[in-house]
C-alpha positions in Angstrom: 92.1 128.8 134.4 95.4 130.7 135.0 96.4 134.3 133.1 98.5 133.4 129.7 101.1 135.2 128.2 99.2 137.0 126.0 96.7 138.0 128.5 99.3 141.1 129.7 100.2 141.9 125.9 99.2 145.5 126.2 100.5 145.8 122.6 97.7 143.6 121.3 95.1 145.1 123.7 96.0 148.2 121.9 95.7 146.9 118.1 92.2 145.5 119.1 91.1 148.8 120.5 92.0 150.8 117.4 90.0 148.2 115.3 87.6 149.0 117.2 87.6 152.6 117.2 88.1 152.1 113.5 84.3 150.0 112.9 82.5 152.6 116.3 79.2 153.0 113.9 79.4 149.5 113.7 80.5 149.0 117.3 77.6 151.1 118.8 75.4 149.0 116.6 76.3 145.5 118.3 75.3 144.1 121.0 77.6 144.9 124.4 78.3 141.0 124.9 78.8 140.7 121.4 81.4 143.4 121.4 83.1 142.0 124.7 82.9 138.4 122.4 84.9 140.1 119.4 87.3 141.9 121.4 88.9 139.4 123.0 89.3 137.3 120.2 90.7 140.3 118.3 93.4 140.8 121.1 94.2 137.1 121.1 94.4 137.5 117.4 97.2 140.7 117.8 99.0 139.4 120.3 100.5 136.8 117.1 99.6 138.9 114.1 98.8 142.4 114.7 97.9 143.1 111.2 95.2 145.6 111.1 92.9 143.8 108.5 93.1 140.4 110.4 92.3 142.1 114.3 89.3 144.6 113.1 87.9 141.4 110.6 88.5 139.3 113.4 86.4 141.8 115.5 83.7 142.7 112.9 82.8 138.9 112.8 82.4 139.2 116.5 80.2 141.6 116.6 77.8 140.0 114.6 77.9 136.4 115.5 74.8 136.0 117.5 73.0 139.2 115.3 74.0 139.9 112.0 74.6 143.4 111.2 72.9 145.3 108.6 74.5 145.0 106.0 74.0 148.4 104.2 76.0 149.5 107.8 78.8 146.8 107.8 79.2 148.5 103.7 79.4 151.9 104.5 81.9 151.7 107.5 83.8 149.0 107.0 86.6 148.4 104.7 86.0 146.0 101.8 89.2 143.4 102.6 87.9 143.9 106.5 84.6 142.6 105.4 85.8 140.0 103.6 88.0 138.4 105.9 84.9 138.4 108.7 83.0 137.3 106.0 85.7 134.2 105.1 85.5 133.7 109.0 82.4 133.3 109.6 81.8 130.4 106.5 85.2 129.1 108.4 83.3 128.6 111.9 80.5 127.2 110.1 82.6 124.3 108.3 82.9 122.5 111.9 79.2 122.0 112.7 77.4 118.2 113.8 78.8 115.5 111.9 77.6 112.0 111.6 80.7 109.9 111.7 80.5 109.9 115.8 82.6 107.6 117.6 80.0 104.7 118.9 78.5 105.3 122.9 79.9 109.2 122.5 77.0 111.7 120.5 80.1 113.8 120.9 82.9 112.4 119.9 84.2 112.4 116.4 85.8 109.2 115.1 89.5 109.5 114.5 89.0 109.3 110.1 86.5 112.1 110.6 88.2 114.0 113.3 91.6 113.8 111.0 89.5 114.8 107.5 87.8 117.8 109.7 91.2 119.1 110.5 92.3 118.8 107.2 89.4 120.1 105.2 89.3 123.8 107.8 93.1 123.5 106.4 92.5 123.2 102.8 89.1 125.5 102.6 91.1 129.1 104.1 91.9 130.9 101.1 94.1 133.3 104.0 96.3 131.4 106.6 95.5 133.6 109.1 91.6 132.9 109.2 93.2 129.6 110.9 94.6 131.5 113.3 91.3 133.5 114.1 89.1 130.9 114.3 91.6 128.9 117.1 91.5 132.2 119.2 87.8 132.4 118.8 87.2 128.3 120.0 89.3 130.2 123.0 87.1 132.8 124.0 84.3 130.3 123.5 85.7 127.7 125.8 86.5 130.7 128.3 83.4 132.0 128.5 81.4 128.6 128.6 82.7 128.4 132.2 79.2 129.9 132.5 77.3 127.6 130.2 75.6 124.0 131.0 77.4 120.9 131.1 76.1 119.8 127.9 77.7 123.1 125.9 81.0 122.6 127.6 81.0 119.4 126.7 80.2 119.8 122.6 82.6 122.4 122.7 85.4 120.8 125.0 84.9 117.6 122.4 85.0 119.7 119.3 88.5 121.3 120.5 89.9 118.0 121.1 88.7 116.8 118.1 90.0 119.4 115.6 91.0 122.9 117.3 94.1 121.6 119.6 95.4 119.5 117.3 95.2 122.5 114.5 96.9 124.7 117.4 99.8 122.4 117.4 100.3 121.8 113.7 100.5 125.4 113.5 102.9 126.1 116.4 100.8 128.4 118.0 102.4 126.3 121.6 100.3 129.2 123.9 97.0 128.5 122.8 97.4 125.0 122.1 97.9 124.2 126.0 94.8 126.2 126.9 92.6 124.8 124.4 93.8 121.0 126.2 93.1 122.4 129.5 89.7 123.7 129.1 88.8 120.9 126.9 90.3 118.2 129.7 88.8 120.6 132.3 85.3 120.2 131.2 85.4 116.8 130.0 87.2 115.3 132.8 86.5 117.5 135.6 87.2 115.2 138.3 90.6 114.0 136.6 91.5 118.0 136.0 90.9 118.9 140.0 93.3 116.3 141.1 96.2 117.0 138.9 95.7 120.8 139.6 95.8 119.8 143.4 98.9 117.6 142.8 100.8 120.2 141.1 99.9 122.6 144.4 101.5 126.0 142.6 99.9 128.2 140.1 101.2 128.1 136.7 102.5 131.8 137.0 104.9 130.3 139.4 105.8 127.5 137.7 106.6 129.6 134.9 109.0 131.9 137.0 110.6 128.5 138.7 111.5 127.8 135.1 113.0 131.5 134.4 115.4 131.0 136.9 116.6 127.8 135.9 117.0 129.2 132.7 119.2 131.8 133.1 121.7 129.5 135.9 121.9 127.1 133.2 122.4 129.5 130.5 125.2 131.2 133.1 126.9 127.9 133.4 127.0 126.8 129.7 128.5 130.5 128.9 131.0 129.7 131.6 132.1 126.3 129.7 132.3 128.4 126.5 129.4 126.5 125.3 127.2 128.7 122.9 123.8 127.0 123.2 120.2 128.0 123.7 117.5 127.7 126.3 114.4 127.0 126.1 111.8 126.4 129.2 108.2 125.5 129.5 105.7 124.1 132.6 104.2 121.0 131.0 100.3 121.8 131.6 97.5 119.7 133.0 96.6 117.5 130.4 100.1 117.1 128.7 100.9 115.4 132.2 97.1 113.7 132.2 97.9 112.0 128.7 101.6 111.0 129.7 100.4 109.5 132.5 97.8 107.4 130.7 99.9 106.4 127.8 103.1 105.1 130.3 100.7 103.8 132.7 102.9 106.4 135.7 101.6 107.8 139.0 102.0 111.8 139.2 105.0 111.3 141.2 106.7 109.6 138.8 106.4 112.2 135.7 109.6 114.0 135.7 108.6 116.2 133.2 106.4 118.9 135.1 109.0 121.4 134.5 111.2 121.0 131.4 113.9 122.9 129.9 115.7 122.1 126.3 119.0 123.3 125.5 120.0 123.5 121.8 123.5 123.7 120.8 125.4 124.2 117.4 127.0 120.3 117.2 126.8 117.1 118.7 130.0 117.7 120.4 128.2 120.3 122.3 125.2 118.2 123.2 127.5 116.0 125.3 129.6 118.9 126.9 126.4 120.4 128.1 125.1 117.4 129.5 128.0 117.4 131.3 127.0 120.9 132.5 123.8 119.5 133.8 124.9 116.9 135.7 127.5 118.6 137.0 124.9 121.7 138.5 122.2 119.0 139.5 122.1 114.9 140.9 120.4 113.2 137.8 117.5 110.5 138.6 118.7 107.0 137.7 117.2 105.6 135.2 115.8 108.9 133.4 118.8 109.0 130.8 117.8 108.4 127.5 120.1 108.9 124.5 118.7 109.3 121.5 121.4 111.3 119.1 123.6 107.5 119.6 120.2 105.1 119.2 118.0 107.4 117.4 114.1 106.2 117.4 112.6 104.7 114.9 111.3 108.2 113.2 114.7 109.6 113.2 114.0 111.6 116.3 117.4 112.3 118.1 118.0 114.2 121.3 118.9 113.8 124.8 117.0 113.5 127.8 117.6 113.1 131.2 115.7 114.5 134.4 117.6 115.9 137.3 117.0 117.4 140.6 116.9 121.0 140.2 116.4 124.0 142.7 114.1 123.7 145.7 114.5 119.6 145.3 112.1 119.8 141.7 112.3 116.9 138.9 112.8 118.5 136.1 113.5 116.5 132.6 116.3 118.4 130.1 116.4 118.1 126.9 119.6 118.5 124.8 120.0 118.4 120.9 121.6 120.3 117.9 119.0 123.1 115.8 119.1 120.6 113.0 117.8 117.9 115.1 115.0 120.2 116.4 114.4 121.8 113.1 114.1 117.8 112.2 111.8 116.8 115.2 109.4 119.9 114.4 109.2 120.3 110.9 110.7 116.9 109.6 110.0 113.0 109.6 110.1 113.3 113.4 107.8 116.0 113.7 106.4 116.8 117.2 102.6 116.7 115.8 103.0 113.8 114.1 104.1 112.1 117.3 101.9 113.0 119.6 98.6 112.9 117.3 100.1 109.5 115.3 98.7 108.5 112.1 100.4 108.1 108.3 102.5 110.5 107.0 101.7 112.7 104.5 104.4 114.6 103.1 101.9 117.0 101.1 100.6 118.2 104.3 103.5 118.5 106.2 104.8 120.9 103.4 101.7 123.1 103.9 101.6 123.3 107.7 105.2 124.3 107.3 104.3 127.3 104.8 101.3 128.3 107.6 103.4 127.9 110.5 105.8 130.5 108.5 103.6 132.5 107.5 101.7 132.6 111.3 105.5 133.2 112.5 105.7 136.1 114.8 108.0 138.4 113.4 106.5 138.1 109.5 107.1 141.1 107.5 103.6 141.5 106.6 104.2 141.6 103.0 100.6 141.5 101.5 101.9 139.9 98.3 103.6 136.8 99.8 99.7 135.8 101.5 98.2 136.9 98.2 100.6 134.6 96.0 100.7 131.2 99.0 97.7 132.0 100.7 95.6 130.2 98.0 97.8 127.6 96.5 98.6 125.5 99.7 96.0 123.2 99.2 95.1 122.8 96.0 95.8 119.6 95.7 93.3 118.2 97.4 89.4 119.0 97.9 87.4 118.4 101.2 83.8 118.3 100.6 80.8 117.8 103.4 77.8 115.0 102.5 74.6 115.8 103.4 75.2 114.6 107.0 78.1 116.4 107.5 80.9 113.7 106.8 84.0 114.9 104.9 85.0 113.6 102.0 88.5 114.0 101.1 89.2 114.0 97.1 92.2 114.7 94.9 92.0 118.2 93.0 89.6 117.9 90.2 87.3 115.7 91.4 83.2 115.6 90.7 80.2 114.6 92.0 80.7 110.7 90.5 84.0 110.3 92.2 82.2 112.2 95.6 79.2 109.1 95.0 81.8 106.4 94.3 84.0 107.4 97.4 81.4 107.0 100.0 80.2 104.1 98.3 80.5 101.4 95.2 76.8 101.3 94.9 76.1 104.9 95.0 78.1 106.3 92.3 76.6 103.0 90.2 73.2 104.7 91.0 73.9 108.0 90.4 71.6 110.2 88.2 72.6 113.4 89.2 74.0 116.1 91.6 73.3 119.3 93.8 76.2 121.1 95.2 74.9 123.8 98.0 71.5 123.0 97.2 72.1 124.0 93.3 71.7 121.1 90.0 75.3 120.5 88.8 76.2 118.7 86.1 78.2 115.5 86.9 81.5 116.8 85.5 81.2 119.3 87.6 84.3 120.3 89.5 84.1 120.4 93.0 85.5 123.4 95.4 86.6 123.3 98.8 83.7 123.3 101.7 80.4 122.5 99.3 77.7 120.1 100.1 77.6 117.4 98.0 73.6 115.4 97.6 73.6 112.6 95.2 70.3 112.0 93.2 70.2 108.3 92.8 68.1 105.5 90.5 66.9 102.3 92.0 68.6 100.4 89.5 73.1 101.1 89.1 73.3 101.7 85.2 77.3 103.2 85.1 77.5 105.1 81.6 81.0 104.1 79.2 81.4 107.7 78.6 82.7 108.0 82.7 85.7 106.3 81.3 86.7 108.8 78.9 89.5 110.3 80.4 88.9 114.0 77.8 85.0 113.9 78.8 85.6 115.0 82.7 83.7 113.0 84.7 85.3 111.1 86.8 89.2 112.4 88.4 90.3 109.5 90.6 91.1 106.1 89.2 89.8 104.3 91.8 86.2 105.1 90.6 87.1 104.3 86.9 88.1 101.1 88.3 85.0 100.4 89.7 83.1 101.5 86.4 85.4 99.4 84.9 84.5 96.5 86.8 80.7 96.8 86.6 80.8 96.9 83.1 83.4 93.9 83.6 80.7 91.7 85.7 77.9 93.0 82.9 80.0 92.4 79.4 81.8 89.1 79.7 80.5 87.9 76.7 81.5 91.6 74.9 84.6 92.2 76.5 85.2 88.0 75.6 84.6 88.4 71.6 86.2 92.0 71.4 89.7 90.4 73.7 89.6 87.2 70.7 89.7 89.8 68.1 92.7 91.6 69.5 94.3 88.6 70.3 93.8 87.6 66.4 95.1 90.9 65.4 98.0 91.1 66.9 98.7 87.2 66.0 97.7 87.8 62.1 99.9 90.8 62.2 103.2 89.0 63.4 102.4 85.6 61.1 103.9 82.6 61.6 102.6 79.7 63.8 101.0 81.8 66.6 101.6 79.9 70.4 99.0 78.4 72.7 96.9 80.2 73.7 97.5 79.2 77.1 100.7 80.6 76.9 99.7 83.7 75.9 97.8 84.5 78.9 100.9 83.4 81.2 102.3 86.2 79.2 100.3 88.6 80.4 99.8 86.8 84.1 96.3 85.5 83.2 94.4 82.1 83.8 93.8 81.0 80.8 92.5 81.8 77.2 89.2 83.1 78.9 90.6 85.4 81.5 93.1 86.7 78.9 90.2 87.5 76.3 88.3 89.1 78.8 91.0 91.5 80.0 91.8 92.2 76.3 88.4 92.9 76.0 88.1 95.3 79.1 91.0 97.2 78.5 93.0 96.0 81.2 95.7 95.3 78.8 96.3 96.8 75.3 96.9 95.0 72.3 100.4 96.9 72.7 101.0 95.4 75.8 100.1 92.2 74.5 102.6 92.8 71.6 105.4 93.3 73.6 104.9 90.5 75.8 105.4 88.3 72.6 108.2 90.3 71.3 110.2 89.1 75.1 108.7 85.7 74.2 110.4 85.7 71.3 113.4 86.9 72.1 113.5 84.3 75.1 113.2 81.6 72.8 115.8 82.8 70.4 118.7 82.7 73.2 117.4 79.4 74.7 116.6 77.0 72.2 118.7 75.0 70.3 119.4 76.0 66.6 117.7 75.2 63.6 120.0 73.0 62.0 121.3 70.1 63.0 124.7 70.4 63.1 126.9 73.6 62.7 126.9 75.1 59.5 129.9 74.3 57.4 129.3 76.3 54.1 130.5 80.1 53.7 128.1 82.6 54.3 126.0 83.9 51.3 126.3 87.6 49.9 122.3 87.6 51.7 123.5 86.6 55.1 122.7 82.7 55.7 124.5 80.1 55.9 123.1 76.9 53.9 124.5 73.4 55.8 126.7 71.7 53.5 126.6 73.7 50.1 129.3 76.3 50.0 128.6 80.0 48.3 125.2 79.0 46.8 122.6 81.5 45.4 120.0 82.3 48.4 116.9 84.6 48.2 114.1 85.8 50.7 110.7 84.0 49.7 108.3 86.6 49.3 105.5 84.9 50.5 106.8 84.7 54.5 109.4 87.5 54.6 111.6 85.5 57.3 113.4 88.1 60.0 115.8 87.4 62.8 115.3 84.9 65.2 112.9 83.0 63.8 113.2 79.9 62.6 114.1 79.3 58.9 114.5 76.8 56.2 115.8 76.7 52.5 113.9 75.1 49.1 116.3 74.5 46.7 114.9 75.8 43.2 115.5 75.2 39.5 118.0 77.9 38.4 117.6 80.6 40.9 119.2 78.8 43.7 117.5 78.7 47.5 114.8 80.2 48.1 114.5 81.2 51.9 111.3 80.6 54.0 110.0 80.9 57.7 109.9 77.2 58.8 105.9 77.8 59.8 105.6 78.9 56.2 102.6 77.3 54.6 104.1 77.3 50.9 107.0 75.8 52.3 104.8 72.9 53.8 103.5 72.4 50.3 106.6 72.4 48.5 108.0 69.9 51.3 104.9 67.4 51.1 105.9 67.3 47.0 109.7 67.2 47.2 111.1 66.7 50.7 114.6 65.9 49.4 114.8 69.8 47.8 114.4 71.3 51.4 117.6 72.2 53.5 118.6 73.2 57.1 120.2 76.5 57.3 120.9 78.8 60.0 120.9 82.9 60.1 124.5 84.2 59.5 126.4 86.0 61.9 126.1 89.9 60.4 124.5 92.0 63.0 124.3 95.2 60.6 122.5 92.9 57.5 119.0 93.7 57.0 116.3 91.7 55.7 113.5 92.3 53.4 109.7 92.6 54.6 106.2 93.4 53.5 103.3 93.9 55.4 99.9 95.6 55.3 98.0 98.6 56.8 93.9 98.7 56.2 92.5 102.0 57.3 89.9 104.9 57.0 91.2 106.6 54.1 92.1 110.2 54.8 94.8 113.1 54.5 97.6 112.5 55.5 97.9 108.6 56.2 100.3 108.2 54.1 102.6 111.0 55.6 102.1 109.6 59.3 102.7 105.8 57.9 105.9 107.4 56.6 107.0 109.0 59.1 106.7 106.3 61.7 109.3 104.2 59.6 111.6 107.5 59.2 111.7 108.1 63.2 112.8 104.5 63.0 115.1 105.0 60.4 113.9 102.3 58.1 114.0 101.7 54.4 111.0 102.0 52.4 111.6 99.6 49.2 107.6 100.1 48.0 104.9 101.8 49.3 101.1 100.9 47.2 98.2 102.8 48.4 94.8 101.0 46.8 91.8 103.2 47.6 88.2 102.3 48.4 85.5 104.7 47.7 82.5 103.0 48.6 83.8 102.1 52.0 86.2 105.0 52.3 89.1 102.8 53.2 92.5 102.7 52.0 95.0 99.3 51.8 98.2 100.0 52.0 101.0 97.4 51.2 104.7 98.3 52.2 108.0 96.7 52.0 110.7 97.9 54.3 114.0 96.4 55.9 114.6 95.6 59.1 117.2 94.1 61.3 115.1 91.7 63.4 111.8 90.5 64.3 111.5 93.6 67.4 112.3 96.2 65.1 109.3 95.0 62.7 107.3 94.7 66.3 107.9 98.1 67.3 107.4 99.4 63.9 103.7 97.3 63.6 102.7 98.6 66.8 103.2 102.4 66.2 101.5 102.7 63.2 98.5 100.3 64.6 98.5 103.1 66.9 98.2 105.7 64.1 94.6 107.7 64.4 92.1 105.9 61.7 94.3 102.4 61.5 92.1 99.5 61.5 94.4 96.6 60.9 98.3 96.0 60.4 99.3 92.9 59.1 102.5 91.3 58.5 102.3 89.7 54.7 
């Protein structure tokens, strides 16, 4: 492989040397291959973040990869946070070992799930950003000096960088080592594929990189000459960037354009086309090699300009024009150059935290110890990567615990589960899970789910997925339970509401349900509340009231009454509420005409009424609500419930948040059963005012029934 960048960074050769003048005791006590090991991951470390704690911990873990150092030594001259971070690095590099999710044919290979979880779980488990960084310098000193190991080694560690370490590289922005990480990876894995590009391209990359430099600065002579302010950027495209562009176009070496590349970003779009203009104007484009992107963006919002010209000494080279907001966009936005060349969902959450460790891995950071000590360990707490037995990873939301690990990998498992042991230790199964553990599930031969993983307050299970599953099990086992506890609610909420109730049919189209059946078993399971169910009749109700015809059977003719109604055919006649059916607005109402105390007014599904209409039929009239939005209407209902302080103060206070008058409130105590019937007439407006009203205080703590009167 060719000299990089940082190879010559004498600066970073010098930070690594003082780290290690700072640890000589343990120096002298390692190993000399292991110190050649530590230093030159330590200088590759430097030459991005020359911090002194992250070079000598960088170096310390080094030294006693392949024999640990005594650790009464690595105490006395080392410093604590140096420790810690070789330490942290150490449990980092161990994270990536065998895994069983292997891509099928390949022992090797990762699958692209696992390879995607892996990256993501070394991510999430760094409690310092720049641990990330370390360990991607080390996997390059490991691939360098494997060009001395057997083919079997080069290949578990080429693999393992194409799995998880160049990808990481590149979501971090850390362009240098991402390129040699692909190389040697492609260089061991493909070695036959790797010789003949390398002869193709016939030039070292050191002059590539200088053929480039002087493209540069003409171009950037000729844009300052058009009074264009603009920026240049320049890269070689390495060996297996042009490998996988040639595979995923189908091309022949000849006909990739973008061997050498340059990108020029400018301050508008304006500018974009003025320096194209530039470009074409110093070098004869290739036909058919134009592509503009900022006028027919791509799909992902990427915009930019390409085009690939003939540049000095007769060399394709591709250019790339676009505005800093569009580059800004295409790295760090919906267009993001990772996401593109890796593929795969988006996930928003992620992209934020790359973004705050490709900051904080910026050169040029100010090394303020507070800012890693305040983002360093918040980036990824909302999600928790844990390893089975095997060595899958299993990715969970933050909270999660041993049940939701079981019910993740499998339905069965988390129905069998009996117990836990995280990192070889017994943990109870609301255990919380951290970042990195081991998780083994102790299982019974029989699944026997427990009710008490549904209680939200009791901890054990965090993702809703696996309560849905417990849900379901105890769904398939309790159909007859969940059916006589779904026909109670469904009585319930009917008594409460009085009246007629609907078919029971209809009710389950309410709630999107078969039939009476499915509806009492969801009920019954508590995929639908009885408050759910309430509402639903409250829009039924409501739907019938503005599409059915009216109650009487022609339009009312008589004045309205001082109580609201309007009785067909009898003009300012005495009218009363019955007390036995409290009618409300909209439902459907008729009047008995009395001896002396004029009509009395009843719900038309009132069974009194029936009564007094089998007797004198003649006595019963049509009428029709009046027209008085603000008029309220009496009604009486009652509230059954575990008698104890304060029930009368929350009933109360439900009906004053809903700004309701109380005409009597009777509290009957029962001792023996320690119960307490209350009966209380309010006035309402309408029928889902009453609803509402019912349903709050059914939700009151210690409320057994509430039942309209």
């Amino acid at each position: 492989m060719e000299t990089t960048t940082f190879d010559n960074d004498q600066a970073a050769l010098a930070a690594a040397r003082a780290a290690a003048e700072s640890l000589g005791p343990l120096v002298v006590a390692a190993a000399p291959e292991a110190f050649e090991r530590g230093l030159g991951v330590a200088r590759i470390v430097a030459h991005f973040d020359p911090d002194p704690v992250a070079v000598a911990g960088t170096l310390l873990q080094g030294l006693g990869a392949a024999t640990p150092l005594p650790a009464d030594l690595v105490e006395r001259h080392a410093p604590g946070e140096v420790a810690a971070f070789a330490a942290a690095l150490a449990r980092f590099g161990r994270l990536d070992l065998a895994t069983a999710a292997r891509v099928a044919g390949d022992a090797s290979a990762l699958s692209g799930a696992q390879a995607e979880a892996l990256r993501r779980m070394l991510l999430a488990v760094v409690s310092d950003p720049r641990l990330v960084l370390a360990r991607v310098a080390e996997q390059l000193w490991l691939l360098r000096d494997a060009r001395r190991a057997d083919a079997a080694e080069k290949r578990r560690l080429a693999q393992q960088t194409q799995d998880v370490y160049g990808p990481l590289a590149n979501r971090l922005g850390l362009a240098v080592l991402k390129w040699e990480l692909e190389d040697f990876a492609f260089r061991y894995l493909e070695p036959d594929e790797y010789r003949r590009i390398a002869v193709s391209l016939a030039e070292r990359r050191s002059d590539r990189e200088r053929y480039i430099e002087d493209l540069k600065a003409t171009l950037e002579a000729e844009l300052s000459a058009a009074g264009i302010a603009a920026e240049v950027q320049g890269r070689p495209k390495h060996i297996y960037s042009i490998w996988k562009k040639m595979q995923r176009k189908g091309l022949r070496f000849e006909q990739v354009f973008d061997v050498r590349a340059v990108r020029v970003l400018v301050d508008g779009v304006a500018a974009c086309y003025a320096a194209l203009g530039v470009v074409h104007g110093l070098w004869s484009y290739l036909p058919g090699e134009f592509d503009d992107y900022i006028a027919t963006p791509k799909s992902n919002g990427y915009r930019s300009i390409h085009t690939a010209v003939v540049g000095p000494a007769g060399q394709a080279v591709e250019v790339q024009i676009r505005t800093r907001d569009m580059h800004d966009r295409a790295e760090l936005g919906v267009a993001a150059h990772w996401r593109y060349k890796e593929g795969g969902r988006r996930d928003a959450g992620l992209e934020r935290k790359v973004e705050q460790l490709r900051a904080l891995l910026a050169p040029g950071r100010d090394g303020d110890g507070d800012l890693l000590d305040r983002v360093g360990p918040s980036l990824f707490r909302e999600r928790v990567y844990a390893l089975s037995p095997r060595g899958d990873v299993v990715e969970l939301p933050e909270g999660a615990t041993p049940l939701d690990f079981a019910y993740h990998v499998h339905t069965s498992l988390g129905h069998r589960c009996r117990g836990a042991r995280v990192d070889g230790r017994m943990v109870s199964l609301d255990h919380r899970l951290a970042n990195g553990v081991t998780v083994e599930i102790i299982t019974g031969k029989e699944p026997q789910p427990s009710r008490d993983w549904l209680v939200e307050s009791l901890g054990f299970l965090a993702t809703r997925s696996a309560r849905g599953k417990v849900r379901a099990w105890f769904r398939a086992v309790d159909h007859d339970e969940h059916l006589r506890a779904g026909r109670a609610i469904v009585e319930r909420e009917l008594g409460r509401r009085g009246g007629a109730p609907p078919p029971i049919d209809d009710l389950a189209a309410l709630l999107g349900c078969d039939g009476a059946e499915d509806l009492y078993v969801a009920l019954g399971a508590g995929d639908y509340s009885g408050a759910q169910l309430a509402a639903a009749l409250q829009r039924r109700d409501r739907s019938e009231a503005l599409t059915l015809p009216p109650v009487t059977v022609e339009a009312p003719s008589g004045p309205e009454s001082a109580s609201g109604i309007s009785v067909m055919g009898v003009g300012d006649l005495l009218s009363h509420y019955a007390r036995c059916c409290g009618p409300v607005p909209p439902e459907s109402i008729e009047g008995y005409v009395t001896l002396g105390r004029g009509v009395t007014i009843h719900r038309a599904t009132c069974r009194n009424l029936a009564r007094l209409r089998a007797r004198q039929p003649d006595r019963v009239l049509p009428v029709a609500w009046g027209s008085d939005r603000d008029q309220s209407y009496p009604v009486e209902f009652g509230v059954l419930a575990f008698d104890r302080r304060g029930l009368v103060r929350d009933v109360s206070g439900v009906l004053a948040d809903a700004k309701l008058s109380i005409e009597r409130m009777n509290t009957a105590t029962n001792h023996v059963e320690r119960t307490a019937d209350m009966t209380v007439g309010v006035r309402v407006h309408d029928l889902g005012e009453l609803d509402a009203v019912l349903a709050r205080i059914a939700g009151l703590p210690d409320v057994i029934r509430v039942q309209r009167r």
